[in-house]
C-alpha positions as CSV (number, residue, x, y, z in Angstrom):
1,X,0.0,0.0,0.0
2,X,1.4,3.3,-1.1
3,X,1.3,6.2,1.2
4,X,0.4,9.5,0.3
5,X,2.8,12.3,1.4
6,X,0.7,15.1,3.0
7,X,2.7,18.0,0.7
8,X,0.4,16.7,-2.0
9,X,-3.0,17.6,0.3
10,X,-1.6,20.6,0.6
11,X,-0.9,21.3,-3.1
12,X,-4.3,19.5,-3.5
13,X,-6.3,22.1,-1.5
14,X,-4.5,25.2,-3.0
15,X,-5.1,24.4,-6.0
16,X,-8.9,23.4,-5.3
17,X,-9.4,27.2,-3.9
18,X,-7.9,28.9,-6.6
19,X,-9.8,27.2,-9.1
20,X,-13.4,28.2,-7.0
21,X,-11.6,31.9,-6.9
22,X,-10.6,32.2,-10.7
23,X,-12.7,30.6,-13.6
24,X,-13.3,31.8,-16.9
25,X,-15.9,33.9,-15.8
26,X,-13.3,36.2,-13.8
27,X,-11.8,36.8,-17.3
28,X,-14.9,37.6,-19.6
29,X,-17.4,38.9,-17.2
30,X,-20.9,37.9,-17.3
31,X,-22.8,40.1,-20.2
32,X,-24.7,43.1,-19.4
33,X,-28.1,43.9,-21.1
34,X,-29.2,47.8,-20.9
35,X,-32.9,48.8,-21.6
36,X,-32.3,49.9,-24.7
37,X,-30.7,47.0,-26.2
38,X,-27.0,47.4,-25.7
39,X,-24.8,44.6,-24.4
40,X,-21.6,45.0,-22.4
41,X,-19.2,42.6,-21.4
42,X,-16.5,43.0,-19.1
43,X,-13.1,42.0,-19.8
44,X,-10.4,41.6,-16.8
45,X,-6.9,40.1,-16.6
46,X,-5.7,37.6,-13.9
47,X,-2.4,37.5,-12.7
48,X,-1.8,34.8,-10.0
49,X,1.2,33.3,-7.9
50,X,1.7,30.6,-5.8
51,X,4.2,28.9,-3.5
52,X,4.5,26.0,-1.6
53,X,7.0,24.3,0.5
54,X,7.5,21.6,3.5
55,X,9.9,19.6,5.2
56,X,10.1,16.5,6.5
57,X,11.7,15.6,10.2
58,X,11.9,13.2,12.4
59,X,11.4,13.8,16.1
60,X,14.6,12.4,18.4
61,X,12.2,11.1,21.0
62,X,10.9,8.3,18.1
63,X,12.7,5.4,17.4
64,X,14.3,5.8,12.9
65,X,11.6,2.9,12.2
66,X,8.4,5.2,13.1
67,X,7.0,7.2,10.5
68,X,8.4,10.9,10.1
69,X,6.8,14.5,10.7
70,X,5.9,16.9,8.2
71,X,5.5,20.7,8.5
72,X,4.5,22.9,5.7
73,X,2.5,25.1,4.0
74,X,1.4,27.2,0.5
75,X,-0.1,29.9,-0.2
76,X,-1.2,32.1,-3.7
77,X,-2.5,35.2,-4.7
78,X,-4.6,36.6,-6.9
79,X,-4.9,39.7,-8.7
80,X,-8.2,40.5,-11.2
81,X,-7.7,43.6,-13.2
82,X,-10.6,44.9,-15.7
83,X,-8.9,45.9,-19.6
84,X,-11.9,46.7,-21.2
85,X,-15.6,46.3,-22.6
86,X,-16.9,45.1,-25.1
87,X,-19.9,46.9,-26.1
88,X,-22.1,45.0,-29.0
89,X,-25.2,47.7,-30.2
90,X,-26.6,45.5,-32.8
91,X,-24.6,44.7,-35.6
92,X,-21.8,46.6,-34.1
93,X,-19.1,45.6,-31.5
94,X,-16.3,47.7,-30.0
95,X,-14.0,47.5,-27.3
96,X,-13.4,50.3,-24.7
97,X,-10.6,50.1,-23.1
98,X,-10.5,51.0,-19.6
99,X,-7.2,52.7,-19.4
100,X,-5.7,54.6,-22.2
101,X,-3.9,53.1,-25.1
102,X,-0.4,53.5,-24.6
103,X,1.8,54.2,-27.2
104,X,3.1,56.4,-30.0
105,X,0.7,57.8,-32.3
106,X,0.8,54.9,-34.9
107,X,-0.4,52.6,-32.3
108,X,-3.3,55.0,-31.6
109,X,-3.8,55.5,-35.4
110,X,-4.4,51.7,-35.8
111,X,-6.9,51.7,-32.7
112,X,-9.0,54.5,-34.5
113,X,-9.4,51.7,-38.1
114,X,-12.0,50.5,-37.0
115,X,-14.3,53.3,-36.4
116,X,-13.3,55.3,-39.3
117,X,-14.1,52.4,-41.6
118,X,-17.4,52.4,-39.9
119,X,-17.9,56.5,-40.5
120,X,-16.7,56.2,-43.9
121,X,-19.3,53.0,-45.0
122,X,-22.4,54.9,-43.3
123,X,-21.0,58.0,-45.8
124,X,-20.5,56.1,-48.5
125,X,-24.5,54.5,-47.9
126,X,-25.8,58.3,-47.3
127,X,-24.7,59.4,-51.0
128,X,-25.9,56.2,-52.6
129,X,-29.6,57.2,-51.2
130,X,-29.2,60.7,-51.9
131,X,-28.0,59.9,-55.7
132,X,-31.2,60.6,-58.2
133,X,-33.1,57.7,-59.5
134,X,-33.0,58.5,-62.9
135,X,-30.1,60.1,-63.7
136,X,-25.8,59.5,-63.0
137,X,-26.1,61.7,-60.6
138,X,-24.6,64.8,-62.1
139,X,-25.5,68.5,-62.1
140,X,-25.2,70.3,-65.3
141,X,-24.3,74.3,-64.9
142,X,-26.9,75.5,-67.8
């Protein structure tokens, strides 16, 4: 019969309570529903670190044939940090960032694609419905 060293009960019960603290749900939050249809979903980071350690000893009042003692310990933290939301208004999803993008200005530039591409396409639509049935569109000057 093969007898379990108690350093693995306590990595055993670490681990257990830092998998009830953290689960994917720490990461992407649960969504958010507003009244007037908007959904927001929060978006965190986890950091964690954990340590563990023991020692085994055996007592000089107990004969070497008796079983040994054992005296350690572990511990862990935990840090949950929000990034962003992401916001999803019917057909559109964006992500706000909860601090600012760091960065030069290229970085920032890229960050702003997205909603410039959007801006542009609703243009782009505007003119299309605005453009004469009949005609190409152009105004002669007579």
């Amino acid at each position: 019969m093969e007898q379990k060293h108690p350093i693995n009960e306590v990595l055993g019960l670490t681990m257990e309570r830092l998998k009830e603290m953290v689960d994917v749900n720490t990461v992407v939050g649960t969504p958010i529903t507003t009244p007037d249809g908007v959904t927001v979903i929060p978006i965190s980071r986890v950091s964690m670190g954990f340590a563990s350690g023991g020692s085994d000893f055996a007592p000089k009042s107990l004969p070497a044939n008796k079983n040994n003692c054992f005296g350690g310990g572990s511990g862990a933290g935990v840090t949950v940090t929000p990034v962003s939301f992401l916001i999803i208004r019917g057909d559109s999803v964006k992500m706000l960032p909860v601090e600012p993008v760091l960065g030069g200005p290229m970085e920032r530039a890229i960050d702003m694609v997205p909603d410039l591409v959007e801006k542009v396409s609703a243009l782009v639509a505007k003119k299309a419905e605005e453009k004469p049935a009949g005609g190409d569109g152009k105004t002669t000057g007579k």
